[in-house]
C-alpha positions, 0 to 999 in steps of 0.5 A, spaced: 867 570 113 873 566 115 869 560 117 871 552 115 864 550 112 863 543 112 862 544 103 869 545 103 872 542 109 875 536 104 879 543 100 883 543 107 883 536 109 886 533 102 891 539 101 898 538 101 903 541 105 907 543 099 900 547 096 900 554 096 894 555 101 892 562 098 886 560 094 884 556 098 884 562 104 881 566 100 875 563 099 874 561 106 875 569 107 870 570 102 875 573 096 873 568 092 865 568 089 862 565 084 854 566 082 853 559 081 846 560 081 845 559 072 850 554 073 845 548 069 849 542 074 847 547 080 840 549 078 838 542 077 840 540 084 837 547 087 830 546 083 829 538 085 831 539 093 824 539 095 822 534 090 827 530 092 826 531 100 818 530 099 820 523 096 825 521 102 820 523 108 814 519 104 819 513 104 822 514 111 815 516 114 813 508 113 818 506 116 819 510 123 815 512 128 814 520 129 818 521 123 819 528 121 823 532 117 825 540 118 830 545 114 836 547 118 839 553 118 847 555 118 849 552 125 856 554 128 859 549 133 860 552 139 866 548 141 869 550 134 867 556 132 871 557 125 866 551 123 860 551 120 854 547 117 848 547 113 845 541 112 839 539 108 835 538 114 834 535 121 830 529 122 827 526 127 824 519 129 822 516 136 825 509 133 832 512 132 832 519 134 835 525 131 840 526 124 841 530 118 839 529 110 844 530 105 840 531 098 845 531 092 840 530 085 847 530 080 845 533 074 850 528 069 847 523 071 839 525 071 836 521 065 839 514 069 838 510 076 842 511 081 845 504 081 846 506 073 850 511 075 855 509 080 855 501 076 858 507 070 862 512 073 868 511 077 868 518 080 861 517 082 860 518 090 856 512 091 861 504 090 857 499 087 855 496 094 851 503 094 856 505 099 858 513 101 866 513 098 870 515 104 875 518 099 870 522 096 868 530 098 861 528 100 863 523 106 868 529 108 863 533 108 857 529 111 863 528 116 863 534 118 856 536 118 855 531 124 860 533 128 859 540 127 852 538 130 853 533 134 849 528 130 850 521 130 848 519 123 847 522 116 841 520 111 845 521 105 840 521 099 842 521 091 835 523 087 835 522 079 829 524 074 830 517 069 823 514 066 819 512 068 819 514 075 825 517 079 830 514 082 832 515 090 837 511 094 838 513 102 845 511 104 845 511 112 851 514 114 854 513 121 859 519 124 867 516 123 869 519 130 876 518 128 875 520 123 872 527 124 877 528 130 883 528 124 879 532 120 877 538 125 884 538 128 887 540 120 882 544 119 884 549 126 890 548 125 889 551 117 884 556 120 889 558 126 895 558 120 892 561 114 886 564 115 887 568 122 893 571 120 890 573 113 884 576 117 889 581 120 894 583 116 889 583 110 896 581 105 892 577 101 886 582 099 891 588 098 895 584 093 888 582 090 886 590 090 893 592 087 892 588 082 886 590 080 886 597 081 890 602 075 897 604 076 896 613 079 899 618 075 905 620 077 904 628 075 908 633 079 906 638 076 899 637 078 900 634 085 897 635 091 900 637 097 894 640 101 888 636 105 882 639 102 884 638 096 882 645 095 886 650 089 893 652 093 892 659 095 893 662 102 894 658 109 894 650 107 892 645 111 
């Protein structure tokens, strides 16, 4: 709570001065949750995670020496604690050394390659070069998941059910230091403005309850001016 994640590290960096930060802060606080759990698009990617890394280490393992693949927890950044990451997993080979993978199993794109889906759709995170789009959320995320981590590279992995066979691209992404430097920087500068300021006053919380909460009857007949709240008789508190 009141943590930057790497997933929504691009909400803040591609935020306007001139936009209220009150969403935003309240989802990095933890106001803000959805159960997206029965959401088709986040089933799909949640059910072919596994199927998706298995496929990557069976490729990567012919082509690295001592390759391996392990599940990464949720990792803080010791240096920047309001900065946290999860990624996929850490990899780990004799020939390049240590990095993160980054699954994404689109849902929209599911039936089609992965050379299909960024040849037709604009919004899609890979260019026609099969190139991770700097612009896109996922480039700001990856980005951020390196440097929380202090790893130099990213395999990002798009993984597709289309016939006859499923479709993977592995896109070796390189830590932008530039970049990160920029970002970290907007991000601490948010958290130190916003999100700090909310966790202590609770400004944000108290309009949220008093907006969701019924008006108190207002009865003088019946108020109660005694503690215990108890019949008034005798010495009263």
């Amino acid at each position: 709570m009141g943590r930057v994640t790497a997933s929504k590290a691009h909400d803040v960096w591609t935020r306007k001065d001139t936009t209220s930060p009150d969403v935003l802060v309240k989802r990095i606080v933890g106001y803000s949750s959805y159960d997206l759990s029965k959401k088709a698009a986040v089933k799909w990617g949640v059910d072919h995670e596994e199927e998706c890394r298995q496929a990557y280490i069976t490729n990567q393992s012919t082509q690295h020496i001592d390759f391996e693949c392990n599940l990464s927890g949720f990792t803080i950044n010791n240096q920047h604690p309001f900065l946290g990451a999860s990624p996929d997993g850490i990899t780990n080979c004799q020939c390049c050394g240590k990095g993160i993978i980054e699954i994404k199993c689109p849902y929209k794109h599911k039936d089609i390659t992965v050379m299909q889906s960024a040849s037709s759709d604009k919004d899609f995170c890979l260019d026609k070069s099969l190139h991770l789009k700097t612009n896109h959320r996922y480039y700001t995320q990856v980005q951020c998941q390196m440097f929380i981590l202090q790893l130099t590279f990213c395999d990002f992995v798009v993984y597709t059910k289309c016939k006859p066979s499923p479709s993977m691209v592995i896109v070796r992404v390189p830590i932008d230091v530039n970049f990160c430097h920029a970002l970290i920087s907007k991000c601490e500068l948010f958290v130190k403005t916003y999100v700090i300021r909310e966790l202590v006053t609770r400004q944000l919380e108290n309009q949220q309850q008093a907006t969701t909460q019924p008006p108190e009857e207002n009865n003088n007949e019946k108020e109660t001016w005694c503690l215990c709240a108890e019949p008034e008789y005798g010495r009263m508190i």
